[in-house]
N, C-alpha and C positions, 0 to 999 in steps of 0.2 A: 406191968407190961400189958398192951394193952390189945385183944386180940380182933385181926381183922375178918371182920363177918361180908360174908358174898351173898348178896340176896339172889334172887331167885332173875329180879330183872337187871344184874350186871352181866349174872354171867349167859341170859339171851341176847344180850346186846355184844357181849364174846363172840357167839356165835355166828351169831351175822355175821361181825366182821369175818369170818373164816369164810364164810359161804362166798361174798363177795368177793374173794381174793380167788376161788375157785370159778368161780362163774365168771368174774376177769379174764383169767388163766384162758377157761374155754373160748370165751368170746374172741380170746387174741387167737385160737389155734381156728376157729371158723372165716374170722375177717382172712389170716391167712390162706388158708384155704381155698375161702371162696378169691382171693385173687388170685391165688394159683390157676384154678379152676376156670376162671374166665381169660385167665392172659393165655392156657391149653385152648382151649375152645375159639380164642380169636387164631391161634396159630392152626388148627386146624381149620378155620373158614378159611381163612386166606391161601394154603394150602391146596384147599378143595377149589378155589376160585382160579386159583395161578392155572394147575392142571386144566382144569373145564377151556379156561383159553388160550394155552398148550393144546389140546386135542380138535379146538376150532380151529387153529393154524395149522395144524398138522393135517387135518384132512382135505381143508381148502387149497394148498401147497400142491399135496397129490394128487386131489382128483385132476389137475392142470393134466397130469400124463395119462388121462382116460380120454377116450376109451378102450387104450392099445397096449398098453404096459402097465401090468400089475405090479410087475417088479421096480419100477422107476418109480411108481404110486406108492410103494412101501417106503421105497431109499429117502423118497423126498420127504413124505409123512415125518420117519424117525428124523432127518437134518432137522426140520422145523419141531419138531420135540425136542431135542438138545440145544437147537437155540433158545428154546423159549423156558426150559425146566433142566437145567443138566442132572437133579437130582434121580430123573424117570432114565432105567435100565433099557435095553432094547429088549431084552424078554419078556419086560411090562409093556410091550405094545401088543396090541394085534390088532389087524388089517384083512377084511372081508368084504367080497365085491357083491353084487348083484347087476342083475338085467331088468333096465324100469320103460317100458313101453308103456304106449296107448291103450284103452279100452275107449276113442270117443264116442264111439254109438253108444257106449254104456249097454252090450248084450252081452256082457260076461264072460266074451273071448277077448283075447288081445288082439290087438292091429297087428297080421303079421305082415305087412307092408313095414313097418319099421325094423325088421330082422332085412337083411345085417345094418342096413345103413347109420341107426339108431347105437344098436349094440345086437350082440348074437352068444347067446347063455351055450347052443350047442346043440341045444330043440326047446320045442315049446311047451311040451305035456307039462310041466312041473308052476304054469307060471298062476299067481295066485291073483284075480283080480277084484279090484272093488274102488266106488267111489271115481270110476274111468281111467283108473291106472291099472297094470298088471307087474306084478315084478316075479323074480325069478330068479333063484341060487346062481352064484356065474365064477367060474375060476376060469385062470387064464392055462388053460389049456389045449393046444393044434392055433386053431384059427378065430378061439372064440374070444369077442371083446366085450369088456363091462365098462357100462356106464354110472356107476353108483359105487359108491366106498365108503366102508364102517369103520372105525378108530374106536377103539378102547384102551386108555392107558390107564396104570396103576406107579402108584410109590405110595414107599413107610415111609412114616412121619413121627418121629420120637419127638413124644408128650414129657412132661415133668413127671407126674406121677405115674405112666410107664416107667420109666427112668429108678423113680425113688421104689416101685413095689417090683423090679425088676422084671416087668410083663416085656413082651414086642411090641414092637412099635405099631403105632395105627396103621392101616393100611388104608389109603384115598382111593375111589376110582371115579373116572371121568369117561364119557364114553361120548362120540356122536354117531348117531343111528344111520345116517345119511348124509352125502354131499354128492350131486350129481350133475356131471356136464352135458351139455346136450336138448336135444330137446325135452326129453325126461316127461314121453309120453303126450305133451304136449305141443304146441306150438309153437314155432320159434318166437323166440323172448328177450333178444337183443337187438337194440334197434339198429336199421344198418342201410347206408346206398352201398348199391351193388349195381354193374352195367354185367352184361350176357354178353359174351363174344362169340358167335357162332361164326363157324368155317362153311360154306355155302361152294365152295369154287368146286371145279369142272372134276376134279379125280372123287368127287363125292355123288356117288350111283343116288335115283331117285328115293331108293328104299334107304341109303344111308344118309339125307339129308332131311328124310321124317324122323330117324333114329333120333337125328339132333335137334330136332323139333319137338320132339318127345322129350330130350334130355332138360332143353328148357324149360318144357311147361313142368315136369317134376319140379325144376326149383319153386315154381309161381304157385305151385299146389302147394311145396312145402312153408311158404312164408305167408307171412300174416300183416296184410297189407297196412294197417295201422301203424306199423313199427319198420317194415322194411319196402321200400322206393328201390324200382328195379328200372332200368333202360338197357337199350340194345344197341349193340356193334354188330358189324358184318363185315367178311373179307370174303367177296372183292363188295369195295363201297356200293354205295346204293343212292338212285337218282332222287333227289330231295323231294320232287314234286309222285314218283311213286318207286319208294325205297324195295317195293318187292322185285322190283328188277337191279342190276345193276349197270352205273353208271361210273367210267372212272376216276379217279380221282384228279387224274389230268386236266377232266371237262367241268369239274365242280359236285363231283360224285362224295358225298357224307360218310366218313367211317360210321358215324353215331345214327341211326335212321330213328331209336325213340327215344326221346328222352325222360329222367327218373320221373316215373309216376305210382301212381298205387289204388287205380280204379282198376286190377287187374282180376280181382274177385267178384261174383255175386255175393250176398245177405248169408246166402246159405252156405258158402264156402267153394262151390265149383265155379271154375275159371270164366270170366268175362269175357266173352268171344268175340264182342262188340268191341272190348276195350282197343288202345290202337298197337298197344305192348301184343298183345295174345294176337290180334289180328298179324299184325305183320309176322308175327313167328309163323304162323302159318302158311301166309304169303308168298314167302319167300321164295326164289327161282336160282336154279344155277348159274354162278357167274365163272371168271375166269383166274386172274392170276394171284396167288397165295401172300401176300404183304403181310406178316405178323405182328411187325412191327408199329403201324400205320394207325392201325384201329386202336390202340393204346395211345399212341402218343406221336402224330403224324409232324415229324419237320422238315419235310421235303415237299408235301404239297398242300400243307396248311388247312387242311380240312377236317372238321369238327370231329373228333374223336371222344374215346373212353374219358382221360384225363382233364381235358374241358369242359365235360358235364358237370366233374365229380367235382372240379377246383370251383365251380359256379353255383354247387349247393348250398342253401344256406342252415342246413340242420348240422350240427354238431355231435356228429354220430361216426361210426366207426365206417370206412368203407372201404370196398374191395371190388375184385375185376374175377372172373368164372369165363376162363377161354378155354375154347374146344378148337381143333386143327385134326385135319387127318394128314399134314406132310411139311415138305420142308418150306420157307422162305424162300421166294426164288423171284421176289421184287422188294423195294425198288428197280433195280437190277443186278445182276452178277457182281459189276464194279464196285457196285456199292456195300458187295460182301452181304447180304441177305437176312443173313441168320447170326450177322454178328450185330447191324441194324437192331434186328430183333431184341433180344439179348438187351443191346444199352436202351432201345425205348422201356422197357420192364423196368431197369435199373430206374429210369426217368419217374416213373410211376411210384416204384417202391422207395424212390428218394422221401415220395411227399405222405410216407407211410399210409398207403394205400395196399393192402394183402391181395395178391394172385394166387389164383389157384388154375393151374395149365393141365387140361385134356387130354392126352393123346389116343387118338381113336384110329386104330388099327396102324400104327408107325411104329411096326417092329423092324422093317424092313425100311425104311427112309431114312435118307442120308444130306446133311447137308453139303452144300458142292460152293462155299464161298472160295472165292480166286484167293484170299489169306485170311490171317486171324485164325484165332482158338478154333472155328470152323469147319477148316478145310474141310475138301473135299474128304469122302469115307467118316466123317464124323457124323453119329449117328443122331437124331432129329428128338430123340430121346433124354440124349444129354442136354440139350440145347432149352428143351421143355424145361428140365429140370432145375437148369440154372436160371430160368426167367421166371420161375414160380419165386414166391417167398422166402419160403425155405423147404429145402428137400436134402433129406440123408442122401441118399443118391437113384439112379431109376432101375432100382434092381432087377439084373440080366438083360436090361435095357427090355423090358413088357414081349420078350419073344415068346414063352409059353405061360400055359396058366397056371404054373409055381408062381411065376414071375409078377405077372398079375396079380394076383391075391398076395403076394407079399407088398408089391406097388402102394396097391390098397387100401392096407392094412397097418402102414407102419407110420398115421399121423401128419404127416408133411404133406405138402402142399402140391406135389404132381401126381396126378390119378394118371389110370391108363386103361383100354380096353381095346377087344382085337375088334376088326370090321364083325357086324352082326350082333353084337355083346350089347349087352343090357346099358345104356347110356345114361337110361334114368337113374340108375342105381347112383352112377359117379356123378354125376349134376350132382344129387343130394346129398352125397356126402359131404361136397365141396361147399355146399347151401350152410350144411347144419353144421359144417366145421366156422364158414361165416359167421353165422348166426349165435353160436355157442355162446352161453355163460355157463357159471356156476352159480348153482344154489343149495343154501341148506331146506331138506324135503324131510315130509314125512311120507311115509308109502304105507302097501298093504303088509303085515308079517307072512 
């Protein structure tokens, strides 16, 4: 029998093979691994990616309801969060506003010219500025409005190896710092034709028809000639050869006296008093009977109006009408129903998706007096505003006191109001920078 001898080099060559069968083993539980590890890690990019444009939709959505409703700015946030991520909870959201004005001189105060018309935090001590912005903690609370809103959303994200080592789930978070409508401190930034309809007729005292001389030139201070083309309307029309007076339109008398221009600034930013926009605003002289309808969109005497400037431009930009009135329609004439006239000329306008924004400047007490129609007589010159604007919730308390007022104001929509003597510039710009608005994603000061 013959016995089997193991030398020294079989049984290292035994060995190995053990070794390799382990180092195998490992290499299989590593390649494993590491593709676990990378198919986790792409589910969590993706994850974090989804969220991040979850939270740019969701803030861009809401700021839409700034600068007047925080709670509309939250409702709509979260809808556009469960659209876009159903797996994000509403407890993983939160929604925080701020106040972002001007510093343009750049001397370390804010513009307080942009309170309220801008946004209005509540006061100003608190506002931080730097780089020619100022901003400022801002909840909606009484009367005060914010233009800026923050979104942060969170969700878990169960991994595999959360899963297999029994840990919780990842947690994602996504934030954006800021989205703000408005002028946001600066200049307005959306390009836009826009005609001025100023009320000039005879129930308008000398001092209340600078009021609205004032109200315009605040728009032409607010806009930035580069980007927005302004012209002018008057009621009662105005004679072609010298618009500061009026000539009727019976005789060849122009609703329209300037047409969209935009040499209405100097270099340095204050208003061009040579231009022929700023001159004729100045110009201007008391005339006689109240046609509301006419200076938008005249088909009874065929002369050049709002709506034939704007259907004749050739920029492809958004555009709107900014009319001021202190009373009711009481031409073409009675017959003709006045203020129902009114009324379907706006419709006329806002057919060719053209935005109004209607003034009422001391018509707490004005009443329209059409012989029939929605009108009649005892119908107040308020509702009438209301439904010739755009869009308006309604003209709360019809602008009688200043609850009324400041709720008018304040609630987004498109009819402003103000009593006789009342600040005019204020509502021009509101109406300007609700024009003018877009949104943008910003960075500000902390």
């Amino acid at each position: 029998m013959k016995r089997k001898i193991f030398s020294i080099e079989s049984i290292i060559r035994q060995f190995e093979r053990g070794q390799a069968i382990i180092i195998f083993v490992l290499m299989l539980f590593l390649v494993f691994f590491g593709a676990v590890g990378a198919i986790d890690l792409g589910v969590y990019i993706r994850a974090k990616q989804r969220l991040e444009i979850t939270v740019d939709a969701a803030i861009l959505a809401g700021s839409q309801e700034l600068p007047t409703s925080g709670t509309n700015a939250t409702s709509k946030a979260l809808e556009y969060v469960h659209i876009n991520d159903s797996d994000v909870e509403d407890e993983d959201v939160d929604t925080s506003f701020r106040c972002l004005i001007g510093d343009r001189d750049h001397d370390g105060d804010p513009d307080l010219v942009d309170i309220p018309v801008v946004c209005d935090p509540g006061g100003s001590d608190s506002f931080n500025c730097e780089n020619g912005l100022c901003i400022s903690p801002c909840e909606f609370t009484g009367d005060n409005t914010c233009n800026v809103m923050a979104v942060t959303a969170s969700k878990e994200v169960p991994l595999f190896f959360t899963t297999v080592l029994d840990l919780p789930p990842l947690l994602v978070t996504a934030s954006r710092t800021g989205a703000c409508k408005g002028l946001c401190g600066e200049m307005a930034s959306a390009p836009l034709d826009v005609i001025i309809v100023l009320d000039r007729t005879g129930s308008m005292s000398t001092s209340e028809l600078r009021d609205a001389k004032d109200g315009a030139r605040a728009v032409l201070s607010t806009f930035n000639p580069e980007l927005q083309h302004v012209g002018l309307a008057v009621l009662g029309a105005g004679s072609p050869s010298n618009p500061c007076v009026e000539k009727l339109p019976d005789y060849g008398g122009n609703w329209l006296v300037v047409p969209l221009s935009n040499d209405y600034k100097n270099m340095d930013g204050t208003l061009n008093e040579s231009s022929d926009l700023v001159a004729t605003i100045e110009c201007l002289q008391r005339a006689s009977w109240t046609n509301l309808g006419g200076p938008l969109s005249d088909n009874v005497y065929k002369q050049l109006d709002a709506l034939d400037e704007l259907n004749n431009s050739t920029r492809d930009v958004k555009q709107g009408i900014i009319m001021m009135t202190d009373g009711a329609a009481n031409r073409p004439t009675s017959k003709n129903n006045p203020c129902k006239y009114a009324y379907n000329r706006a419709n006329k306008v806002k057919d060719k998706d053209i935005e109004i924004y209607t003034i009422g400047y001391g018509i707490q007490n004005e009443w329209c007096e059409d012989y029939k129609g929605p009108y009649r007589t005892y119908t107040r010159v308020t509702e009438l505003l209301a439904d010739m604007a755009s869009y308006s919730e309604d003209d709360h308390g019809h602008c009688i006191d200043e609850d009324a007022v400041d709720a008018e104001n304040s609630d987004g929509d498109h009819f402003l109001c103000k009593p006789k003597g009342g600040d005019l510039e204020e509502v021009f710009r509101i109406a300007a920078i609700a024009l003018s608005s877009d949104i943008k994603l910003i960075l500000y000061p902390d």
